[in-house]
Structures are given as C-alpha cells and as structure tokens.
KOLLUMSE-755206 format. One record per residue: x, y, z of N, C-alpha, C in turn; residue in three letters. Coordinates in steps of 0.02 Angstrom, whole numbers, padded with zeros to 5 digits. Layout:
<fimis>
<fimi n_X="X" n_Y="Y" n_Z="Z" ca_X="X" ca_Y="Y" ca_Z="Z" c_X="X" c_Y="Y" c_Z="Z" res="ALA"/>
...
</fimis>
This chain:
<fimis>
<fimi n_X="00956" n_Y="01918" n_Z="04701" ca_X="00905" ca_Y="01912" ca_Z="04650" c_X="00928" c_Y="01948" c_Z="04587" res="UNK"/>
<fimi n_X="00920" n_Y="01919" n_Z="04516" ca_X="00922" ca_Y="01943" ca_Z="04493" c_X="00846" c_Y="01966" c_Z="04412" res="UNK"/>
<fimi n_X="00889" n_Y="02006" n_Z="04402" ca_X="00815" ca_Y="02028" ca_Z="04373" c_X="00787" c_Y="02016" c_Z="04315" res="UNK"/>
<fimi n_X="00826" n_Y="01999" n_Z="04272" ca_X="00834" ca_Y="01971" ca_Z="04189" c_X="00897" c_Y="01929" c_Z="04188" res="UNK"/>
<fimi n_X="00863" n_Y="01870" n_Z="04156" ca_X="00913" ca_Y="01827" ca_Z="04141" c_X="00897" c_Y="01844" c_Z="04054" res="UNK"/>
<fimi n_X="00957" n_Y="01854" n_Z="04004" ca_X="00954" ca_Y="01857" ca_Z="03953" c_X="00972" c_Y="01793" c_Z="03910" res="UNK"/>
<fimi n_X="00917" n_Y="01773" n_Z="03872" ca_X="00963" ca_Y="01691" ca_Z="03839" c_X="00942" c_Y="01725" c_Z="03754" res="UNK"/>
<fimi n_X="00990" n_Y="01670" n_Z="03726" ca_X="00986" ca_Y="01640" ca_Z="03663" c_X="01029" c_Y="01627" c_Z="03633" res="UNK"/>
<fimi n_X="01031" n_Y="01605" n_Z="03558" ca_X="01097" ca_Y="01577" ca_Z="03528" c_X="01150" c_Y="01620" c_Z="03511" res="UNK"/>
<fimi n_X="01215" n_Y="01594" n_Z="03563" ca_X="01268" ca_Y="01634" ca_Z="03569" c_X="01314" c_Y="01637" c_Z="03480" res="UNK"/>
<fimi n_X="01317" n_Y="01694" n_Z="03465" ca_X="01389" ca_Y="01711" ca_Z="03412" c_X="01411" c_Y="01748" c_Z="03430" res="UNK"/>
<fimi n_X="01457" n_Y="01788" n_Z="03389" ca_X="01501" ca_Y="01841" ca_Z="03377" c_X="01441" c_Y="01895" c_Z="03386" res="UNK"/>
<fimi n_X="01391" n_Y="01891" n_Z="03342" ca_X="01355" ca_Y="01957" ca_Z="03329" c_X="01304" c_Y="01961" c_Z="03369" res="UNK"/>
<fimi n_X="01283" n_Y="01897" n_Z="03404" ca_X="01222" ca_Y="01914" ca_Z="03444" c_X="01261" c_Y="01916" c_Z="03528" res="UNK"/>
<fimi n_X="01318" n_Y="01918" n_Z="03543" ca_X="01334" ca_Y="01917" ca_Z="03577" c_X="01346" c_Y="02011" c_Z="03593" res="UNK"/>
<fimi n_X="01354" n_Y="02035" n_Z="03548" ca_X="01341" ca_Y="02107" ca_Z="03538" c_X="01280" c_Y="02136" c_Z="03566" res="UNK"/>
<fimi n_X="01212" n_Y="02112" n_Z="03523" ca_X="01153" ca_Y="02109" ca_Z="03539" c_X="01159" c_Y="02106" c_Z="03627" res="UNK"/>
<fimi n_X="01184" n_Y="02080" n_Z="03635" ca_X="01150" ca_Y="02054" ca_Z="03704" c_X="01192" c_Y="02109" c_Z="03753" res="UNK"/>
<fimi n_X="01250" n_Y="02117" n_Z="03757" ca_X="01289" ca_Y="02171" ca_Z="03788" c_X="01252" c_Y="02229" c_Z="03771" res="UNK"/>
<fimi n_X="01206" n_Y="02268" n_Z="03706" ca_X="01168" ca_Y="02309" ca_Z="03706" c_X="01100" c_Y="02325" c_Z="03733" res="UNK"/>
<fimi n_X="01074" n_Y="02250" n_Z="03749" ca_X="00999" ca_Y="02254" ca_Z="03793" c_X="01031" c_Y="02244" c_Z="03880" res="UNK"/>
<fimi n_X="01080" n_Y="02226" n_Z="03890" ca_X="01099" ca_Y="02234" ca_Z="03954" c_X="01114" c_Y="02279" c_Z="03974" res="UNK"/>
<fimi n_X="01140" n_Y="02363" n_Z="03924" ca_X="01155" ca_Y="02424" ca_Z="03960" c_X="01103" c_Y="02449" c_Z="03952" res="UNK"/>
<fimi n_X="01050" n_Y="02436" n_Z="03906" ca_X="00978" ca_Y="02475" ca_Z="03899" c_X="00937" c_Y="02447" c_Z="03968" res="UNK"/>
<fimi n_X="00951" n_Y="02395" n_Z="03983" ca_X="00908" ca_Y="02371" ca_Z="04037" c_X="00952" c_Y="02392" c_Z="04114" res="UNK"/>
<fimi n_X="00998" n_Y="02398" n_Z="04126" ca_X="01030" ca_Y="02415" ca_Z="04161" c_X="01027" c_Y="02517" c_Z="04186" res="UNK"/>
<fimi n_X="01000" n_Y="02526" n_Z="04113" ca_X="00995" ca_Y="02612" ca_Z="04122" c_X="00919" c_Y="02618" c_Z="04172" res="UNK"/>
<fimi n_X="00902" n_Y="02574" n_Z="04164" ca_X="00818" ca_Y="02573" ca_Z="04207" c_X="00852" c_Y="02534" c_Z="04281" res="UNK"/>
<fimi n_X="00893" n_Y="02527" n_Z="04300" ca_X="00924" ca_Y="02491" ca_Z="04369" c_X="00892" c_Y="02420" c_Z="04385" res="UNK"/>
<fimi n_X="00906" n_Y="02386" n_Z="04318" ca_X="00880" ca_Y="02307" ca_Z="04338" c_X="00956" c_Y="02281" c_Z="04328" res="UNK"/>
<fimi n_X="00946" n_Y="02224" n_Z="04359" ca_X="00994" ca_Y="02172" ca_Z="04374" c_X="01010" c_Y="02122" c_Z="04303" res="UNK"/>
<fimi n_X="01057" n_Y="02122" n_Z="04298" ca_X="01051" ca_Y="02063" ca_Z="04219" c_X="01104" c_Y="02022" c_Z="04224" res="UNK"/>
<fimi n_X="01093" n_Y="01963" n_Z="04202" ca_X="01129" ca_Y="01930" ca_Z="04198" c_X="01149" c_Y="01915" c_Z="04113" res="UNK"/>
<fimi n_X="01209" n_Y="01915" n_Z="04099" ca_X="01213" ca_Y="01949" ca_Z="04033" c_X="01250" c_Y="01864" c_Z="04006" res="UNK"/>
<fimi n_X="01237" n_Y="01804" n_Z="04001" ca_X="01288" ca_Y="01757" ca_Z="03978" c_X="01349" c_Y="01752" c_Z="03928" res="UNK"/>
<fimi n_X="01325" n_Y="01790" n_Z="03886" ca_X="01389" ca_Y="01811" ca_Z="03828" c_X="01450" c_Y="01834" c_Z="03855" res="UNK"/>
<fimi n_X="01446" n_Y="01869" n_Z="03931" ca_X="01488" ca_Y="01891" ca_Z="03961" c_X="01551" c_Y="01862" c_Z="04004" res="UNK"/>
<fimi n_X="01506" n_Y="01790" n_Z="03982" ca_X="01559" ca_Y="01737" ca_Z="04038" c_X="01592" c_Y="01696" c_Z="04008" res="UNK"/>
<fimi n_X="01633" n_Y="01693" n_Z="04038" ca_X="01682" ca_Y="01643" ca_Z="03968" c_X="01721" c_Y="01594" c_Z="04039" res="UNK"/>
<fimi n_X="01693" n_Y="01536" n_Z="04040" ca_X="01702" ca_Y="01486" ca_Z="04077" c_X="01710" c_Y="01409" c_Z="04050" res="UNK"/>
<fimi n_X="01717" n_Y="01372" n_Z="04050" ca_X="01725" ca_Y="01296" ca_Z="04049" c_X="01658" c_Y="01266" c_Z="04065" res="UNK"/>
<fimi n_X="01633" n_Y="01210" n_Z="04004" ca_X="01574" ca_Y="01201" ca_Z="04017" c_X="01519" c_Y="01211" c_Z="04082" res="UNK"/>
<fimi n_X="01571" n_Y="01162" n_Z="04111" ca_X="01525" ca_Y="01139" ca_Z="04186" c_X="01529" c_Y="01204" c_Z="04205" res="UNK"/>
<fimi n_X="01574" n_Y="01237" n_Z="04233" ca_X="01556" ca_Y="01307" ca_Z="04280" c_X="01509" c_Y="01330" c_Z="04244" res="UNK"/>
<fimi n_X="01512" n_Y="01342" n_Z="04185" ca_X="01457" ca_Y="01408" ca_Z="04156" c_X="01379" c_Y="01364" c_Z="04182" res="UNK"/>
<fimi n_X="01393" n_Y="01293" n_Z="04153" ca_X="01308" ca_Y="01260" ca_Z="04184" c_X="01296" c_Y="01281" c_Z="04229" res="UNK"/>
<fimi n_X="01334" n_Y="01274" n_Z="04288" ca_X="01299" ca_Y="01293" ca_Z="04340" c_X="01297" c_Y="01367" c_Z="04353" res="UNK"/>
<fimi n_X="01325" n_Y="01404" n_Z="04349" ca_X="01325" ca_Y="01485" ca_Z="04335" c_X="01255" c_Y="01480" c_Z="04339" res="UNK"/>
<fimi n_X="01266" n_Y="01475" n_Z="04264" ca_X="01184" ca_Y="01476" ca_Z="04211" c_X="01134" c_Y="01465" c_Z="04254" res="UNK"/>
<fimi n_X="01116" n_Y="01416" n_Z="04275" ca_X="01056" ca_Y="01381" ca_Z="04320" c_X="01049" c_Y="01410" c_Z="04395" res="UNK"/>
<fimi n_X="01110" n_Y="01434" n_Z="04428" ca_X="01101" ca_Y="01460" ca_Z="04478" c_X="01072" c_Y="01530" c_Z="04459" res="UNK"/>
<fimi n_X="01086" n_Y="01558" n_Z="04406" ca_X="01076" ca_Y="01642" ca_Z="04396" c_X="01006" c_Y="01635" c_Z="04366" res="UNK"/>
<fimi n_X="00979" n_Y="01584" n_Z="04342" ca_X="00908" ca_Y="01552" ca_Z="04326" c_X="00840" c_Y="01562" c_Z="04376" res="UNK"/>
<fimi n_X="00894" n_Y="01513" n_Z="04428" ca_X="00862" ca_Y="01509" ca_Z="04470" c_X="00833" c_Y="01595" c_Z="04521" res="UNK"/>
<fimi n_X="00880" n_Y="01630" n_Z="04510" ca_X="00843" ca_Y="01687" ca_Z="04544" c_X="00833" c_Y="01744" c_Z="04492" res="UNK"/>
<fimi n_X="00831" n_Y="01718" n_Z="04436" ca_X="00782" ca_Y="01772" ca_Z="04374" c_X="00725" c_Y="01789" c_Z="04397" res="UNK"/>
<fimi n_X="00696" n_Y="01860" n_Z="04410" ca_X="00613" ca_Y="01873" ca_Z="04385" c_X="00588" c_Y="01858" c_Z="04314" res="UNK"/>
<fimi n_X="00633" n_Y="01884" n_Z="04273" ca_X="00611" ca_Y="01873" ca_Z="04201" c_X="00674" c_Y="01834" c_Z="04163" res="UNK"/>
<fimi n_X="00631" n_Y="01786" n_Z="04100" ca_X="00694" ca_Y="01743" ca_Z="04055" c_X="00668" c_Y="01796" c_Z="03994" res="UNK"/>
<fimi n_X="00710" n_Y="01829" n_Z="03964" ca_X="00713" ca_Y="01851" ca_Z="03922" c_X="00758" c_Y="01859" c_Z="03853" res="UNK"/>
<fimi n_X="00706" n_Y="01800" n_Z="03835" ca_X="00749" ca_Y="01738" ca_Z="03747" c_X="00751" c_Y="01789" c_Z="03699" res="UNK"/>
<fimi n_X="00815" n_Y="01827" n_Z="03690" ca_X="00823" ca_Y="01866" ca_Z="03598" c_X="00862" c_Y="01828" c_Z="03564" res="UNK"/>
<fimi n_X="00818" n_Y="01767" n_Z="03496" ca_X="00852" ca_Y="01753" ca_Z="03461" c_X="00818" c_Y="01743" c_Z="03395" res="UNK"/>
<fimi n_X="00867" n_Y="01745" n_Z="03363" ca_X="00845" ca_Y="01725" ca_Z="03280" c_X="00828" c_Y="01650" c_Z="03243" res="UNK"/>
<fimi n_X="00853" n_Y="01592" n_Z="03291" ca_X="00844" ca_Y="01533" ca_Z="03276" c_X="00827" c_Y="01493" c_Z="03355" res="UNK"/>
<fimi n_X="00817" n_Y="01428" n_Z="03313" ca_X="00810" ca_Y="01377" ca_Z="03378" c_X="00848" c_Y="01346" c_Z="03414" res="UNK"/>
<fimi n_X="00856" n_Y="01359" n_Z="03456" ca_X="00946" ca_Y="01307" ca_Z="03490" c_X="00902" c_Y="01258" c_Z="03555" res="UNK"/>
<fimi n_X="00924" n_Y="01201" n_Z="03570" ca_X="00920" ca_Y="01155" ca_Z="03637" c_X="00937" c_Y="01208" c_Z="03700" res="UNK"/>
<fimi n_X="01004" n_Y="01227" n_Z="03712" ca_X="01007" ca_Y="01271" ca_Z="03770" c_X="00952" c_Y="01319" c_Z="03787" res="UNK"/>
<fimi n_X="00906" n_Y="01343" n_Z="03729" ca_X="00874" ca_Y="01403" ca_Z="03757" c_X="00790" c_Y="01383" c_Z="03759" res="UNK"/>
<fimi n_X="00793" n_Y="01300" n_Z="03723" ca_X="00729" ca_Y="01280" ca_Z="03746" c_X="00750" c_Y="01250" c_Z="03831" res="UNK"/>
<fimi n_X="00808" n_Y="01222" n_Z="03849" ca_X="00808" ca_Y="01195" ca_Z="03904" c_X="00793" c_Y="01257" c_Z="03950" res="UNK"/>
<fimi n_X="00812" n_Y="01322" n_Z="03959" ca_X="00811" ca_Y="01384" ca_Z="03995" c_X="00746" c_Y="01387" c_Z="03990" res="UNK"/>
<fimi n_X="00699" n_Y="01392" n_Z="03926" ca_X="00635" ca_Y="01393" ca_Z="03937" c_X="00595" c_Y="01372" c_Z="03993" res="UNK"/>
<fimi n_X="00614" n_Y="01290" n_Z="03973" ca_X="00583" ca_Y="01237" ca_Z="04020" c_X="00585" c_Y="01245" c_Z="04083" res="UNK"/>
<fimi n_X="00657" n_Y="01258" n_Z="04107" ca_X="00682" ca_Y="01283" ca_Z="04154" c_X="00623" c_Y="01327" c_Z="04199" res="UNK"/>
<fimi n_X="00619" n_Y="01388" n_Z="04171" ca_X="00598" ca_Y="01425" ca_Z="04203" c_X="00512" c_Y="01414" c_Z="04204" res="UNK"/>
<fimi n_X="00468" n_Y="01386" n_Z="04152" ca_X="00415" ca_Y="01359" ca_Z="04139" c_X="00426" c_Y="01302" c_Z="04213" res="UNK"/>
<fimi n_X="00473" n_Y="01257" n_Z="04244" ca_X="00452" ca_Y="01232" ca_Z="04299" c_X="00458" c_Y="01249" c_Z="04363" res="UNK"/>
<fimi n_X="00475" n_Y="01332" n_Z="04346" ca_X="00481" ca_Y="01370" ca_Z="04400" c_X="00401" c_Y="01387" c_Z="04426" res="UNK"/>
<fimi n_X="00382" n_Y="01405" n_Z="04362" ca_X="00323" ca_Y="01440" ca_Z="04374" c_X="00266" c_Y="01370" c_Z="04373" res="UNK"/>
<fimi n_X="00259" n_Y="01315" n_Z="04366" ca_X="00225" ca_Y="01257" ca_Z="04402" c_X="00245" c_Y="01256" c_Z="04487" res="UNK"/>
<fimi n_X="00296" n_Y="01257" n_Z="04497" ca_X="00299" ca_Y="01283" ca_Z="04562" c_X="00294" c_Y="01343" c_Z="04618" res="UNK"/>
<fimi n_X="00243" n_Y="01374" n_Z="04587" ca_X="00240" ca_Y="01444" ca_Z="04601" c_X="00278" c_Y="01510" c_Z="04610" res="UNK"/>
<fimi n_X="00327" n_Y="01514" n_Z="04577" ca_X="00363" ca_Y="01563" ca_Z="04582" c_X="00360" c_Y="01615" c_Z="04526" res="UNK"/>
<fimi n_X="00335" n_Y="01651" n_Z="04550" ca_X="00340" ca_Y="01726" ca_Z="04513" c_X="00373" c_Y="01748" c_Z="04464" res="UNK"/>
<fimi n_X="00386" n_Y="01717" n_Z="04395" ca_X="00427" ca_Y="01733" ca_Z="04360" c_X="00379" c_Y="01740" c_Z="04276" res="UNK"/>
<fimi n_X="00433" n_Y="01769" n_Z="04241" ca_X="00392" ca_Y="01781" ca_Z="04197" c_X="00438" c_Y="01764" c_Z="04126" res="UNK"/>
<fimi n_X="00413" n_Y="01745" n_Z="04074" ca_X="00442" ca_Y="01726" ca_Z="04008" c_X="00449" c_Y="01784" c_Z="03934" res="UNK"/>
<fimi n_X="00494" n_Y="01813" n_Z="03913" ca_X="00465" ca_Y="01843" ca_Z="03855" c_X="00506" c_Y="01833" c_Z="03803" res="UNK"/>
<fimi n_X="00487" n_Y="01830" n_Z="03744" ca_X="00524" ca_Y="01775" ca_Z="03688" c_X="00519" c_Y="01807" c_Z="03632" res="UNK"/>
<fimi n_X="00567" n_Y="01876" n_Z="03602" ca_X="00601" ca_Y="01906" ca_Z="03537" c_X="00611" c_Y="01867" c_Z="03505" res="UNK"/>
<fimi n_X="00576" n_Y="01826" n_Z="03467" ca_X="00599" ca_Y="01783" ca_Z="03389" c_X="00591" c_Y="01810" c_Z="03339" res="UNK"/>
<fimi n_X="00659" n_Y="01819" n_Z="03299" ca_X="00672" ca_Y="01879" ca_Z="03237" c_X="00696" c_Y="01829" c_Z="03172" res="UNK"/>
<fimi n_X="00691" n_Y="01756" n_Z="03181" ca_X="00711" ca_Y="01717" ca_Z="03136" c_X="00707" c_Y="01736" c_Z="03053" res="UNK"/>
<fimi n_X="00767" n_Y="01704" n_Z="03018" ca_X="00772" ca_Y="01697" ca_Z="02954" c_X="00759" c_Y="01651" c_Z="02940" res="UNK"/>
<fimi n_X="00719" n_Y="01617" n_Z="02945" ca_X="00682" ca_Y="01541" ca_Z="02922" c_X="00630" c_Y="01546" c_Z="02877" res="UNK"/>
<fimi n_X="00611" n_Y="01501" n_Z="02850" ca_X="00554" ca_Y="01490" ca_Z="02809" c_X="00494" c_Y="01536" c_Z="02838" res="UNK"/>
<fimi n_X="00460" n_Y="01533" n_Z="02893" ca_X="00431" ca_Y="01563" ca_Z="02913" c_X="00416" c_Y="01643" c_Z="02907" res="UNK"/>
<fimi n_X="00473" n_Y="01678" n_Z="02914" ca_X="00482" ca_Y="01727" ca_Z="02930" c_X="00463" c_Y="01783" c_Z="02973" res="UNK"/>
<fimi n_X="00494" n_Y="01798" n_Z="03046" ca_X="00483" ca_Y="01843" ca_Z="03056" c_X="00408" c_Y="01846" c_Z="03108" res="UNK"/>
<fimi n_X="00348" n_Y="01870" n_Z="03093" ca_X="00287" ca_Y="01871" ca_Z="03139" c_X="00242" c_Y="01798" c_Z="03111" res="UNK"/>
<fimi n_X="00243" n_Y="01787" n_Z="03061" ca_X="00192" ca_Y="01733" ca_Z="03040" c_X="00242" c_Y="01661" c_Z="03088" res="UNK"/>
<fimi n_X="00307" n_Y="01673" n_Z="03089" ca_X="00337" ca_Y="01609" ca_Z="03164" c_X="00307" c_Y="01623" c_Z="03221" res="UNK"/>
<fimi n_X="00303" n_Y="01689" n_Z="03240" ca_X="00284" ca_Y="01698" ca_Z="03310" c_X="00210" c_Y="01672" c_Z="03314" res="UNK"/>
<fimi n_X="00155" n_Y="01690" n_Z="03261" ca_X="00094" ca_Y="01673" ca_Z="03249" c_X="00112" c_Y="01575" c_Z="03236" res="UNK"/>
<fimi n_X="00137" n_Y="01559" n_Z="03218" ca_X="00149" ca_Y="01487" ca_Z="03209" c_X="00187" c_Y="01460" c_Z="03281" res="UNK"/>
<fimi n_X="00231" n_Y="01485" n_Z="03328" ca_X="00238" ca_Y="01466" ca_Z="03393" c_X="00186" c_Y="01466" c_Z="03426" res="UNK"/>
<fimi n_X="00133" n_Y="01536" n_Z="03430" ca_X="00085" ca_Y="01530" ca_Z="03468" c_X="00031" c_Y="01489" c_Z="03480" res="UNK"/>
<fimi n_X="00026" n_Y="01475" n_Z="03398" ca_X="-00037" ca_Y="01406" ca_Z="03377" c_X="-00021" c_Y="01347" c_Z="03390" res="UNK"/>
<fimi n_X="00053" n_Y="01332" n_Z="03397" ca_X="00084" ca_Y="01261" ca_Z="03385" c_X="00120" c_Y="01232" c_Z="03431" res="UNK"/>
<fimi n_X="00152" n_Y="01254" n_Z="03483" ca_X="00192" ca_Y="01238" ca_Z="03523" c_X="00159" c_Y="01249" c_Z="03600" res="UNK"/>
<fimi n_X="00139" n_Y="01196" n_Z="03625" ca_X="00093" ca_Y="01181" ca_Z="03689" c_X="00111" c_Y="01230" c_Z="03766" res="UNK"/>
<fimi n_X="00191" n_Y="01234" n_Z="03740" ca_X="00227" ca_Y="01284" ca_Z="03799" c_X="00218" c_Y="01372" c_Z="03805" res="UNK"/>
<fimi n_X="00176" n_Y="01388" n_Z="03750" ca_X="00152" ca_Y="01448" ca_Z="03750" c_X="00121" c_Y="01471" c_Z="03802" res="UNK"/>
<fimi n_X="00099" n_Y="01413" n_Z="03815" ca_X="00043" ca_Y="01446" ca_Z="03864" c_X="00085" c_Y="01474" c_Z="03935" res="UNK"/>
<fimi n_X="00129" n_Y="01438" n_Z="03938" ca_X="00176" ca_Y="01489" ca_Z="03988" c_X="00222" c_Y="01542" c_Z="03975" res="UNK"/>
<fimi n_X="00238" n_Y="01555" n_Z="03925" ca_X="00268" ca_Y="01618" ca_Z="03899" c_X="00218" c_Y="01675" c_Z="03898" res="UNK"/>
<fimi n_X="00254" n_Y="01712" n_Z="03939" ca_X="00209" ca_Y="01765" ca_Z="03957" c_X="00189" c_Y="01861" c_Z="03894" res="UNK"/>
<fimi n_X="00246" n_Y="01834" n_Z="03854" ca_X="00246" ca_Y="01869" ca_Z="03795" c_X="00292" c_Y="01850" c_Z="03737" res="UNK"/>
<fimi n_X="00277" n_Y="01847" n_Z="03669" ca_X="00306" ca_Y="01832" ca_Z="03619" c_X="00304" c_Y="01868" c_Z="03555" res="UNK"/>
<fimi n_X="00353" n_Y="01898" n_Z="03524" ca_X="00339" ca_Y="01947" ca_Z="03491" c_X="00417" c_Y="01937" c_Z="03425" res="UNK"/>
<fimi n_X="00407" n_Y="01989" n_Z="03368" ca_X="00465" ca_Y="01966" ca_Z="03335" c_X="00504" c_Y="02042" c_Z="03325" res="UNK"/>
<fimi n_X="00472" n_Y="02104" n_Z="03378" ca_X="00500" ca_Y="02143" ca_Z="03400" c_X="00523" c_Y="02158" c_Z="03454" res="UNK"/>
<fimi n_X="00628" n_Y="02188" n_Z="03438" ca_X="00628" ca_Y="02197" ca_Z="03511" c_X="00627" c_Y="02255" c_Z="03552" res="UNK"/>
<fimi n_X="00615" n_Y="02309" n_Z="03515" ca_X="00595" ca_Y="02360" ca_Z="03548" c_X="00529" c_Y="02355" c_Z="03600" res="UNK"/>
<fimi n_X="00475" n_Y="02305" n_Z="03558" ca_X="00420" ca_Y="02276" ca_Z="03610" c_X="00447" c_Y="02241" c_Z="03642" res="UNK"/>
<fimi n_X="00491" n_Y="02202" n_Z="03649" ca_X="00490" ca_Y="02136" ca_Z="03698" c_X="00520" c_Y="02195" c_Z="03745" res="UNK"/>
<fimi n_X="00587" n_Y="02220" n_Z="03735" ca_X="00599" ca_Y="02263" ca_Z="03789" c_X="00547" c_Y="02316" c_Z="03832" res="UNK"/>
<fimi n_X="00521" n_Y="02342" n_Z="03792" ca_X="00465" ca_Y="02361" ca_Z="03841" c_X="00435" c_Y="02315" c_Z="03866" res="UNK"/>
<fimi n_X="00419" n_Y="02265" n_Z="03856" ca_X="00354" ca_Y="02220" ca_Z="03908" c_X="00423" c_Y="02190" c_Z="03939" res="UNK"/>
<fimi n_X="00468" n_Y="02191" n_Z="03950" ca_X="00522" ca_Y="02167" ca_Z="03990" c_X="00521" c_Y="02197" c_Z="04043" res="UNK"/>
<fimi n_X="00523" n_Y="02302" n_Z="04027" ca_X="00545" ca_Y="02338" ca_Z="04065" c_X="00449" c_Y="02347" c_Z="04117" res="UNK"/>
<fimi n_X="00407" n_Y="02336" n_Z="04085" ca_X="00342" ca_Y="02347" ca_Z="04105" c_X="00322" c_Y="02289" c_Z="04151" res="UNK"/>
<fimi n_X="00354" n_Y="02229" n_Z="04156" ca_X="00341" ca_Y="02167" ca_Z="04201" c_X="00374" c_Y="02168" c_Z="04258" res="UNK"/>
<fimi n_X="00440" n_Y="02218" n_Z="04243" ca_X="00472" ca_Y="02236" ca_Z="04311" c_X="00444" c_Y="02278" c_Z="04367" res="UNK"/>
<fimi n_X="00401" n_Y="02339" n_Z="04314" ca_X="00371" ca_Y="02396" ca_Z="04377" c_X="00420" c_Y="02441" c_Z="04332" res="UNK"/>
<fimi n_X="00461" n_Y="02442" n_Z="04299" ca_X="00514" ca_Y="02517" ca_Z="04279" c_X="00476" c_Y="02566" c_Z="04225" res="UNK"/>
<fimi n_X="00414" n_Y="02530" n_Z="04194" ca_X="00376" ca_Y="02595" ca_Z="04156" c_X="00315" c_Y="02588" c_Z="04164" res="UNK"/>
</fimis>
C-alpha cells in the first residue's frame, strides 16, 4: 500500500517541488510514491503509474496548470471511490492563468461537476499538505 500518490505537470522545476513534498511527507512515515523520480519508457511508467494508483490512500495533485495526465489520475482515482474504496483526493492549484490563484480554485469548485469528489482543493500548499498529512491520521 501506498500512501500518497503525488501527481502533476512534470518539469525541471516542479519536479523539484515534488522531491520536496515527498521528504516532508516521508518525515511523518507515509509511503509516497514520488513520479518525477522514475525515469522509464512510456509504457512501463503507465503501468508503474496505475499500479502505484491503484494502492494510493490519497492522490495528491500539486500543480500550476492543466495537463490530460493529471485529469486522467483524477478520474482514475474518482472511479476508485464509485467503487468503494477508501481513498481520498486533494488538489494544490497555484496556477498563472487568467484566473489567478484562489478565485480558480473558487471557479473549479463552482464549475467543474468532479468536485464533488475531490475531497479538498485549495491554492495553498502548506494547507493542502496538512489536510494530506490530517487524512492520513499523522496530525
């Protein structure tokens, strides 16, 4: 099992990001699955990906924009939880878009029908990490 699956749109710099919420989350003794970390050939990483999906408690999306991969992970785990499994969603959107920032998150929440399964959404990640670390049982 693992305990956090971490997604979102991979670069250079958020790939940083993400190696930094995996030793912060790791200092509390959760399990992570860190993707930036794998450097595989499409197909293996797919299935990586989906198998390490598949035994997430939490999907936990830090990103600044919108990518297909991290709505499919969404979905993903949104048809986990139609099938009853215990999992939970939380979604750091820090975007540079028109929007900006909390009035997106206030505009995801109003607008996008899949909210209703995301279990927290916020455009901080010091909050998202806490309600990360607080859905586990670690605070």
């Amino acid at each position: 099992m693992v305990d956090v699956y971490v997604a979102g749109y991979l670069t250079k710099e958020t790939k940083g990001r993400f190696n930094k919420i995996e030793e912060m989350l790791t200092r509390y003794d959760c399990t992570v699955f860190n993707p930036a970390r794998c450097e595989f050939d499409v197909a293996s990483k797919a299935e990586l990906d989906f198998a390490m999906l598949d035994r997430a408690k939490v999907l936990f999306v830090v990103t600044d924009r919108v990518s297909i991969g991290t709505f499919i992970e969404i979905g993903y785990m949104i048809c986990r939880k139609l099938r009853g499994d215990d999992v939970k969603i939380v979604v750091c959107y820090f975007g540079d878009d028109k929007y900006k920032g909390i009035k997106t998150v206030k505009f995801i929440k109003r607008y996008c029908p899949m909210t209703v399964y995301v279990d927290f959404v916020t455009d901080d990640l010091g909050e998202a990490l806490d309600k990360v670390l607080k859905l586990l049982g670690c605070r």
